[in-house]
C-alpha positions as CSV (number, residue, x, y, z in Angstrom):
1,X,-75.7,28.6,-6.7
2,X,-72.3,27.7,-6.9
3,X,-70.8,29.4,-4.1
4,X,-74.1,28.3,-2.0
5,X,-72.8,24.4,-2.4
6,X,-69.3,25.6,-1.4
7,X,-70.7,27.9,1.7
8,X,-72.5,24.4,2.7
9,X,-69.2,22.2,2.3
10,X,-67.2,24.4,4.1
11,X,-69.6,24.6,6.7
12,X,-69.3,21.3,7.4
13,X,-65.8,21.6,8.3
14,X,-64.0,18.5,8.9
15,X,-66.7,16.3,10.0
16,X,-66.9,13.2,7.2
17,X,-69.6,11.9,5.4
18,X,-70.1,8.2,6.9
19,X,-68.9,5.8,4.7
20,X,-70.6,3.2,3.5
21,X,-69.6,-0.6,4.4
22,X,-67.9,-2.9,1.7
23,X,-70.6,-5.5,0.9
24,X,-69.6,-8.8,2.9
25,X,-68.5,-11.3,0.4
26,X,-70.5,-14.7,0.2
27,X,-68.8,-17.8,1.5
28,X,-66.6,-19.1,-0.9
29,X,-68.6,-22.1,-2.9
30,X,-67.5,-25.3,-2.8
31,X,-64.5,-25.3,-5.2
32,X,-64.6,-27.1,-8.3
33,X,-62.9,-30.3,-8.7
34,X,-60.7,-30.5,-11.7
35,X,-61.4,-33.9,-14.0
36,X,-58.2,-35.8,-14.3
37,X,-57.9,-36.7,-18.0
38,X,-58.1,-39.5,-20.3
39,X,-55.9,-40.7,-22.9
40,X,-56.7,-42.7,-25.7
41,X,-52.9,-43.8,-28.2
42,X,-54.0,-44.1,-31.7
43,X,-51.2,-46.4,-33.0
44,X,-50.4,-45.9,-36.5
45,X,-49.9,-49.3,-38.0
46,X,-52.5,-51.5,-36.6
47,X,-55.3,-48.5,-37.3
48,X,-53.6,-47.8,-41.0
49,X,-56.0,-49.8,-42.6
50,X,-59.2,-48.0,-41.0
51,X,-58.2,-44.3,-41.2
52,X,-55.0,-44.0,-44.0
53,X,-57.8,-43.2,-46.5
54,X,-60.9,-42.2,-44.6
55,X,-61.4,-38.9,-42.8
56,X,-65.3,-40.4,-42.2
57,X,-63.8,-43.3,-40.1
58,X,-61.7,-40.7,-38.4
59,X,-63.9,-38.9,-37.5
60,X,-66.4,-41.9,-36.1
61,X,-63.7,-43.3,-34.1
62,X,-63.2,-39.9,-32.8
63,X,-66.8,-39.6,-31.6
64,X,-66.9,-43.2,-30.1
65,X,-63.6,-41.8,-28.0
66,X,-65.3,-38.8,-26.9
67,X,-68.5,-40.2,-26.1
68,X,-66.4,-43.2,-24.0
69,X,-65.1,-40.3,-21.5
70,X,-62.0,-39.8,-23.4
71,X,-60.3,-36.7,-23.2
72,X,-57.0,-36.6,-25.0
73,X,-55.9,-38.6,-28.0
74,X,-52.2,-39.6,-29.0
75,X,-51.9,-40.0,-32.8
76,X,-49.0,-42.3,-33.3
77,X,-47.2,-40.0,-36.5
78,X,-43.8,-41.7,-36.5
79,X,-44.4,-45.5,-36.3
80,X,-41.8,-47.6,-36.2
81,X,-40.0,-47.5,-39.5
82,X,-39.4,-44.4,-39.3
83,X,-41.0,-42.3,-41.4
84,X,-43.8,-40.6,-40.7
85,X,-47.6,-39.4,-40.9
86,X,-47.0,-35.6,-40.9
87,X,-45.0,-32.5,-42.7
88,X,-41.0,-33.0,-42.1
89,X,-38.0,-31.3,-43.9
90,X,-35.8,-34.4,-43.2
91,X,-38.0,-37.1,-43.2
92,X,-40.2,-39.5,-46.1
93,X,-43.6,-39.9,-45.9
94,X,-45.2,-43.3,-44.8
95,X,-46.7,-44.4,-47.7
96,X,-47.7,-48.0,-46.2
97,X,-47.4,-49.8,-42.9
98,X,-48.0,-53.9,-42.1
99,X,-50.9,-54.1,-40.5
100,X,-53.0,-57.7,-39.0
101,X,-56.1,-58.4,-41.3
102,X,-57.3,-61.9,-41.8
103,X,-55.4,-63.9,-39.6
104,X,-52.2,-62.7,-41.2
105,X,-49.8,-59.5,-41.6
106,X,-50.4,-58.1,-44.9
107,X,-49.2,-54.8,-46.1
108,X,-51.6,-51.7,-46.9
109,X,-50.5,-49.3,-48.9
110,X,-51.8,-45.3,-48.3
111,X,-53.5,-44.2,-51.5
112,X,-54.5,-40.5,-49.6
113,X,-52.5,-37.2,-50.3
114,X,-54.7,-35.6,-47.4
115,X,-52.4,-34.6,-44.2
116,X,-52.9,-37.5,-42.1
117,X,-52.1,-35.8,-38.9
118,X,-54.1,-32.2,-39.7
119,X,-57.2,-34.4,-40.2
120,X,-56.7,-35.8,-36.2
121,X,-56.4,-32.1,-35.4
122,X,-59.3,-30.9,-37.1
123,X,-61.7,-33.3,-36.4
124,X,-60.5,-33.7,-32.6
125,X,-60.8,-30.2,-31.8
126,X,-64.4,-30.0,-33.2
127,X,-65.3,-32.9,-31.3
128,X,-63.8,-31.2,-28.2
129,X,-61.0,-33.8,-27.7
130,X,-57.4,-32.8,-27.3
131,X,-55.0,-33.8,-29.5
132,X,-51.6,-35.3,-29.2
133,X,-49.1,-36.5,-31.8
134,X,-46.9,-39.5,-31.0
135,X,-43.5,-40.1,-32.5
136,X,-41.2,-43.1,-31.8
137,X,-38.2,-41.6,-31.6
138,X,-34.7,-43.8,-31.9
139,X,-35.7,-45.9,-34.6
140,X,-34.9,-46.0,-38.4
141,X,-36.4,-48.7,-39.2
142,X,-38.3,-52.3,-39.6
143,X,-37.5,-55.8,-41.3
144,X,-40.3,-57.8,-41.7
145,X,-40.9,-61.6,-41.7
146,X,-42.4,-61.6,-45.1
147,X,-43.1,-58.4,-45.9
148,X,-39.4,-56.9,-46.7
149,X,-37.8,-53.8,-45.5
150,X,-38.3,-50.4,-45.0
151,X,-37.3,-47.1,-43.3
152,X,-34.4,-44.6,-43.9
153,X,-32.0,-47.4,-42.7
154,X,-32.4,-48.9,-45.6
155,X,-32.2,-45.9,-48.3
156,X,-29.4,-43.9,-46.9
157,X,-26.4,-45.9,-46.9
158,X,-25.0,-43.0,-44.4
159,X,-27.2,-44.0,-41.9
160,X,-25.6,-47.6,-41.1
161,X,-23.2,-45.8,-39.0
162,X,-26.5,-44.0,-37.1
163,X,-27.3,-47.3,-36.3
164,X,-26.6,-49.5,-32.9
165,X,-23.7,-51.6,-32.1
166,X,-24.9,-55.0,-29.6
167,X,-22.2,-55.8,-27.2
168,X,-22.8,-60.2,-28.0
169,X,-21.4,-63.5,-27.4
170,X,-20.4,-63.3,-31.0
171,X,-18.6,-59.8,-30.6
172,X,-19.9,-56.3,-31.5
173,X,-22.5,-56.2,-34.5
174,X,-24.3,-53.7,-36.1
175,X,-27.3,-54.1,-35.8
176,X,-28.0,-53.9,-39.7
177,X,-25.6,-57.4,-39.6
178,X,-28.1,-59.4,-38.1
179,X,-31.1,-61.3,-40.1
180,X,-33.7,-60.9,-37.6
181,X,-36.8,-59.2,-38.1
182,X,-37.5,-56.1,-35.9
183,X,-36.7,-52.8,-35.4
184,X,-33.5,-50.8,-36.2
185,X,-32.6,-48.4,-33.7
186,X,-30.5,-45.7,-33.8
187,X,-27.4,-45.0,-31.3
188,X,-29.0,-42.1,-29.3
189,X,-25.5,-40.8,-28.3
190,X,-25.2,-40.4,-32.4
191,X,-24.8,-36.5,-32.6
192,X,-26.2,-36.9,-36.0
193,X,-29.2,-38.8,-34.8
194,X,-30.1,-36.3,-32.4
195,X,-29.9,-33.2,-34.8
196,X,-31.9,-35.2,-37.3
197,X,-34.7,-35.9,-34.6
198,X,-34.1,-32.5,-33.3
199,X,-35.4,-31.1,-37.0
200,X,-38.4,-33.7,-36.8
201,X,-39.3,-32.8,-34.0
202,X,-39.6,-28.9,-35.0
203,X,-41.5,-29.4,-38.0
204,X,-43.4,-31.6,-35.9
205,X,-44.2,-28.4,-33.5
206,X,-45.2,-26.4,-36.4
207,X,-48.6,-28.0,-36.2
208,X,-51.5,-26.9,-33.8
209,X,-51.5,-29.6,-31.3
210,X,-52.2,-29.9,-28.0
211,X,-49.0,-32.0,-26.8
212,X,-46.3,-33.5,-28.5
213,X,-45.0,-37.2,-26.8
214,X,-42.1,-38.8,-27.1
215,X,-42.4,-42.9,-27.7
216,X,-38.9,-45.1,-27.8
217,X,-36.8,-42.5,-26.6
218,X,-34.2,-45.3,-25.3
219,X,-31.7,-47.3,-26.3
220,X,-32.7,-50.2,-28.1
221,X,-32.3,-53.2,-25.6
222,X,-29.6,-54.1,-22.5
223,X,-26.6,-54.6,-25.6
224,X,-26.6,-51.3,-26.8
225,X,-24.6,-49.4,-28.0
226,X,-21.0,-50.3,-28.0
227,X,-20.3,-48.5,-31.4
228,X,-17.0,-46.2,-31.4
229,X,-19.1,-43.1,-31.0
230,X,-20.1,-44.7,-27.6
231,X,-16.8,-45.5,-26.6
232,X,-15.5,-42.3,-26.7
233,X,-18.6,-40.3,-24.9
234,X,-18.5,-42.8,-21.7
235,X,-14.1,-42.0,-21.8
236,X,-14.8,-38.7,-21.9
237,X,-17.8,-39.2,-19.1
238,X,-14.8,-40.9,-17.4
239,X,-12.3,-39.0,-17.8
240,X,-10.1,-41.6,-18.6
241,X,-10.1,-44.7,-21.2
242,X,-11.1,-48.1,-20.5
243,X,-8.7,-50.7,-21.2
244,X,-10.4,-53.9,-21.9
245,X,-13.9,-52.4,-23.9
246,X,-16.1,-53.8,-23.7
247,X,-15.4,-56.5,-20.8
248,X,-14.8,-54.0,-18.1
249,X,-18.4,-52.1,-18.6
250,X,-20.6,-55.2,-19.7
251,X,-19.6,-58.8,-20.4
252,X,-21.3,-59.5,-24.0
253,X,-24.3,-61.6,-23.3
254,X,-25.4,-60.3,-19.3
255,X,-28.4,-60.7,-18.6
256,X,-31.0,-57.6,-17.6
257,X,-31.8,-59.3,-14.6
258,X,-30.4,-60.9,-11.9
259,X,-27.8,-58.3,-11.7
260,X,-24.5,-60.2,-10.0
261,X,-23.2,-59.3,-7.2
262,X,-19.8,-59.0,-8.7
263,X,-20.4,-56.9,-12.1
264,X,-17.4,-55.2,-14.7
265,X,-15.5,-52.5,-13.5
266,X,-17.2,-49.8,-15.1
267,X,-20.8,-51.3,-14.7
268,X,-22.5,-48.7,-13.0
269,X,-21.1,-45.5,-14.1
270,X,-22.0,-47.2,-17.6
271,X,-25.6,-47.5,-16.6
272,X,-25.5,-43.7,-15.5
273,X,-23.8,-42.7,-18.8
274,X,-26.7,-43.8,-20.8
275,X,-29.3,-42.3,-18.5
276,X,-27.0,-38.8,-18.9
277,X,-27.3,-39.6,-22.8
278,X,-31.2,-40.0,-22.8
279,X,-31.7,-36.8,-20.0
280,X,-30.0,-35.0,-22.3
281,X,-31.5,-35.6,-25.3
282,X,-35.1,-35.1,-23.8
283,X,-33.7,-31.4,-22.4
284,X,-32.5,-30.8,-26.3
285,X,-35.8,-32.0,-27.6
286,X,-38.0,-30.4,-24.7
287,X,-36.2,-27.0,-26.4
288,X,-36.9,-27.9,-30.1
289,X,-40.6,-28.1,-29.4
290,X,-41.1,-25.2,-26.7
291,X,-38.8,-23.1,-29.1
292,X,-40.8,-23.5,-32.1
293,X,-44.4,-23.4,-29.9
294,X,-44.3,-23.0,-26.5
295,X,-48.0,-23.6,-25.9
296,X,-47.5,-27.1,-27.0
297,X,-47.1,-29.8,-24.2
298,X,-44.1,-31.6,-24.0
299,X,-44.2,-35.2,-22.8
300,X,-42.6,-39.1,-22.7
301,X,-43.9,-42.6,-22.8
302,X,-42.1,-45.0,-20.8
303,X,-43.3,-48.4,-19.4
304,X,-44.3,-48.4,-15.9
305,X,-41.6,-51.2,-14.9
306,X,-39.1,-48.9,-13.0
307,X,-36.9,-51.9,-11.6
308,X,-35.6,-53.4,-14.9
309,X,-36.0,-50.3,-16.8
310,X,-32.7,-49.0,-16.9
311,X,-31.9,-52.1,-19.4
312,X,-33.1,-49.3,-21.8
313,X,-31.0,-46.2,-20.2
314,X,-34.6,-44.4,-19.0
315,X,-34.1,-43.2,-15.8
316,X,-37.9,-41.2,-15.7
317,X,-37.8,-40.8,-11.8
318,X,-37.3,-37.3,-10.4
319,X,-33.5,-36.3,-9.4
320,X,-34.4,-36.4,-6.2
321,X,-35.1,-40.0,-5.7
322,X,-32.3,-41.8,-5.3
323,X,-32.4,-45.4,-6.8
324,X,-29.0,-46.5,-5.6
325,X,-30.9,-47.2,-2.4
326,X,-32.9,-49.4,-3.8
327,X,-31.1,-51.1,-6.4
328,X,-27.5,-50.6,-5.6
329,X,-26.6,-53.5,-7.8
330,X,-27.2,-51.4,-11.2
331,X,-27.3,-47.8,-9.7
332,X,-24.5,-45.8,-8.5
333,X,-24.8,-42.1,-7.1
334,X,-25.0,-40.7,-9.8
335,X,-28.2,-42.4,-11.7
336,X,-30.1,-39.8,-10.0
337,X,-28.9,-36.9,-11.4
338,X,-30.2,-38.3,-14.7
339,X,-34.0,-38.4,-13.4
340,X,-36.0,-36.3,-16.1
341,X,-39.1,-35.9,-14.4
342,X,-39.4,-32.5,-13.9
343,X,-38.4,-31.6,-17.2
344,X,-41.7,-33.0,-18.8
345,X,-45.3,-31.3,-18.7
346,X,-47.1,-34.8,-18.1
347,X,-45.7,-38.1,-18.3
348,X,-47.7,-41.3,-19.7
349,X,-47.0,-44.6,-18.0
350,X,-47.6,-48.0,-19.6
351,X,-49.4,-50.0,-17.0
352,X,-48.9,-52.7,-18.6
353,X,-50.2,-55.4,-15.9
354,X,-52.8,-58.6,-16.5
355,X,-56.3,-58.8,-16.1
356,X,-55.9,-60.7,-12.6
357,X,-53.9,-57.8,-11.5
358,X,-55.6,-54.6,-11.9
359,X,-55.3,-53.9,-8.2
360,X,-52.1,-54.0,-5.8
361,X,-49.3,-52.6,-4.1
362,X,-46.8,-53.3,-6.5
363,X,-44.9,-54.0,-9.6
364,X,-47.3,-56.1,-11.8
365,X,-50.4,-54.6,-11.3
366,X,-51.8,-51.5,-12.6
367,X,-52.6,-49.5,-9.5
368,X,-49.2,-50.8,-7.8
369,X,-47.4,-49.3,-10.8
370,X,-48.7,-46.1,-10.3
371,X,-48.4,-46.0,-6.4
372,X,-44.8,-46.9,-7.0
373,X,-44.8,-43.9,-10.0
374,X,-45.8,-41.7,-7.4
375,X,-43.4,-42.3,-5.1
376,X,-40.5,-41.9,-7.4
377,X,-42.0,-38.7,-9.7
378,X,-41.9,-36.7,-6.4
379,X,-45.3,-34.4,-7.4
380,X,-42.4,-32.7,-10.2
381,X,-44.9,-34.4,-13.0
382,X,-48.5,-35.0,-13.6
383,X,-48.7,-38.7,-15.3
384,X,-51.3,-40.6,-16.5
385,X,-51.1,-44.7,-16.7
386,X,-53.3,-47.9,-17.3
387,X,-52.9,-51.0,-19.4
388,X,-52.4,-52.6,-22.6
389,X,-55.8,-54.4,-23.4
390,X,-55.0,-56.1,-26.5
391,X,-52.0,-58.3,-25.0
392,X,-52.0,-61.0,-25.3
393,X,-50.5,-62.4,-22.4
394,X,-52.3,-60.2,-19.8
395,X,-55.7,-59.7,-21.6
396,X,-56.8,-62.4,-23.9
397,X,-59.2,-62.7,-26.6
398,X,-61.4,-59.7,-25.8
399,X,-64.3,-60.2,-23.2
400,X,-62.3,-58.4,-20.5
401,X,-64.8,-55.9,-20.3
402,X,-65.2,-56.1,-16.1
403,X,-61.1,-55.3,-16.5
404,X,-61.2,-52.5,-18.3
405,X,-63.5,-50.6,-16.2
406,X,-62.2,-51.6,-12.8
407,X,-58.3,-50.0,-15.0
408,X,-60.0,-47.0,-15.3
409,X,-60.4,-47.0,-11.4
410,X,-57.5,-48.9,-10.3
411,X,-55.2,-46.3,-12.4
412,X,-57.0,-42.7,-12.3
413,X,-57.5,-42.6,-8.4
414,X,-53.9,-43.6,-8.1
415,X,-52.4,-41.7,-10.8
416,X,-53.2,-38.2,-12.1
417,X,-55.0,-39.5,-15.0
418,X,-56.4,-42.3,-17.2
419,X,-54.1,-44.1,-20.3
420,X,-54.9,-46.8,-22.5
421,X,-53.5,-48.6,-25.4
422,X,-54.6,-48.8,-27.9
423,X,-57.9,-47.1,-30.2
424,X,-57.7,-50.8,-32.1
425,X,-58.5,-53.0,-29.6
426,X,-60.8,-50.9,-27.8
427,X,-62.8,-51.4,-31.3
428,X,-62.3,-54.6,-32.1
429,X,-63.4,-55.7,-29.0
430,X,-65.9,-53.5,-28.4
431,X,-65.0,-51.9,-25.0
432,X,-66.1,-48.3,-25.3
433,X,-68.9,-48.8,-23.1
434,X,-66.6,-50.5,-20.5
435,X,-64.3,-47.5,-20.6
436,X,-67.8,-45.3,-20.6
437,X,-68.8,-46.8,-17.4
438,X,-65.4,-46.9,-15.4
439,X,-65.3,-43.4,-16.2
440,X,-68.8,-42.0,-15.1
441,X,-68.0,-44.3,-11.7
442,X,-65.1,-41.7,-11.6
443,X,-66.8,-39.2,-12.4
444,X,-69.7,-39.7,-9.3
445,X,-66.8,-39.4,-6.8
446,X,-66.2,-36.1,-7.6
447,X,-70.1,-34.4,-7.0
């Protein structure tokens, strides 16, 4: 039988069999629009009260987020004083955090051993939410009216020298000298500082999260920091000394805005060197959490206010806009180099404009600040921006429910996704359903 079947092949010779045609593919369906997300911050002190002790109210808060359209939740971990809401080598725990109850400021104190930050990540992920920690980074930390002191500022008598010298009419002071309330913050161009964020930041990556964003990653205010460890970084930046410090980089006491026509002598390359210091810090900290897990996300808040925002050394354009165009009075050639943009995997904006301003062209309204975002991230980041709604100079008293769904879209059709501060006011005044109903308007565009 066998040599029958190759008698009939060969027979057959080289004719070949016909082949048979390759199915033709369907049309390719309508492709799927991806949802931009939404993110909800979770500040740490104002909701201490609510969830320092309670995984239950976590957990309902959670839902109500979820069920609003939320997609992404940023768990403020490192509040302002400095310690923080997580694991860390280097670092105390927060064991309580001023918070507003009754008409007054009134300290709660955590009574909780329960990892505050693993209890986000559990109970997000179940829910389906992603989560996010938050970590203010160049602070140390906070005097109170009433209330006292606290941070590491206050403990470690080493850290004094961490923290930031103001160039003012009454000379250069630490910032430990002066009595007023507020925050301490740390000299970023302090090479201990940044090693000792560096570490936070990689125990901080240990964790299962979804993104890791940096809050307060700046320099305090326009005065800072003239210490002696800044002095000597901008001379070598230079490449020479300055004579008269600090007269010929700031005169004490100029004001963020109007710039002068006439500025010091080293003005501008001053206002580059402390957009190098921050761009270079972000690259050192973008490595500390991609080297310990890469699959977490690695992003910056920044307020949305690009024009005065280099009183804070942020330059969070891309490199390849070029501000000295456009502000030539603060920004020399060299500013853009310092544009981090494209080293970030998404960028949250604070959009912080009023009620009355939701929609506009420019500075001062939400969907203004993102067009202008957009035109200075050069597509090199995805960012997501909207407002504050507990100010209380832009959004008053609660009520503003109308505003908060025409902020969801003013800021996601302009931007590349939804932001919104913060978790407390949204409950105190009772906006999840506004945020619930800007979103499914969003959501109908895309069907």
């Amino acid at each position: 039988m066998f040599m029958a079947l190759v008698a009939t092949f060969t027979a057959c010779g080289g004719d070949e069999p016909t082949p048979t045609p390759d199915p033709v593919p369907d049309p390719d369906p309508t492709p799927t629009v991806k949802e931009k997300p939404r993110y909800m911050w979770i500040d740490a002190s104002a909701n201490f009260p609510i969830f320092a002790d309670s995984k239950d109210n976590i957990r309902r808060d959670l839902q109500r987020a979820y069920d609003a359209g939320i997609t992404d939740v940023v768990v403020d971990v490192r509040p302002t004083e400095g310690d923080v809401l997580f694991k860390c080598s280097v670092i105390d725990q927060v064991t309580q955090l001023p918070s507003w109850q009754g008409g007054h400021y009134t300290m709660y104190t955590r009574t909780a051993t329960w990892d505050y930050l693993q209890a986000f990540i559990d109970i997000g992920h179940e829910l389906g939410l992603k989560v996010h920690a938050g970590v203010n980074m160049m602070v140390g930390g906070c005097k109170y009216n009433n209330l006292g002191q606290q941070g590491a500022v206050f403990r470690n008598a080493e850290q004094r020298e961490w923290v930031t010298v103001l160039n003012t009419t009454a000379g250069l002071v630490n910032e430990m000298d002066q009595n007023d309330r507020g925050t301490k913050f740390y000299n970023p161009a302090n090479d201990d500082v940044q090693r000792y964020l560096l570490t936070m930041l990689r125990d901080l990556a240990k964790y299962d999260l979804d993104g890791i964003v940096l809050d307060r990653c700046r320099y305090d205010n326009f005065a800072s920091d003239f210490s002696d460890v800044s002095r000597q970084k901008f001379e070598q930046y230079l490449g020479h000394a300055v004579g008269n410090w600090p007269a010929d980089v700031m005169k004490p006491g100029m004001a963020v805005t109007p710039i002068p026509s006439t500025t010091p002598t080293y003005f501008k390359d001053w206002m580059a060197f402390r957009a190098k210091v921050i761009h270079d810090f972000i690259l050192r900290a973008r490595d500390a959490v991609k080297g310990t897990n890469n699959k977490i996300q690695f992003a910056v808040y920044v307020g949305a206010w690009y024009s005065t925002y280099y009183d804070v050394g942020v330059n969070w354009a891309s490199s390849k806009y070029d501000p000295s165009a456009d502000y030539p009075r603060w920004a020399n050639s060299d500013y853009r180099k310092y544009g981090f943009a494209q080293n970030l995997d998404f960028l949250l904006l604070g959009a912080y404009a009023a009620t009355n301003s939701i929609y506009g062209s420019g500075e001062w309204s939400c969907q203004g600040f993102c067009r202008q975002a957009r035109a200075l991230l050069k597509d090199d980041v995805k960012f997501a921006a909207g407002p504050d709604v507990g100010n209380p100079e832009g959004w008053p008293g609660g009520g503003q429910f109308a505003a908060v769904t025409q902020s969801v879209d003013a800021c996601i059709n302009a931007a590349d996704g939804y932001f919104i501060f913060d978790m407390v006011h949204v409950r105190n005044f009772d906006y999840w359903d506004a945020i619930r109903l800007g979103v499914d308007n969003y959501l109908k565009t895309l069907k």
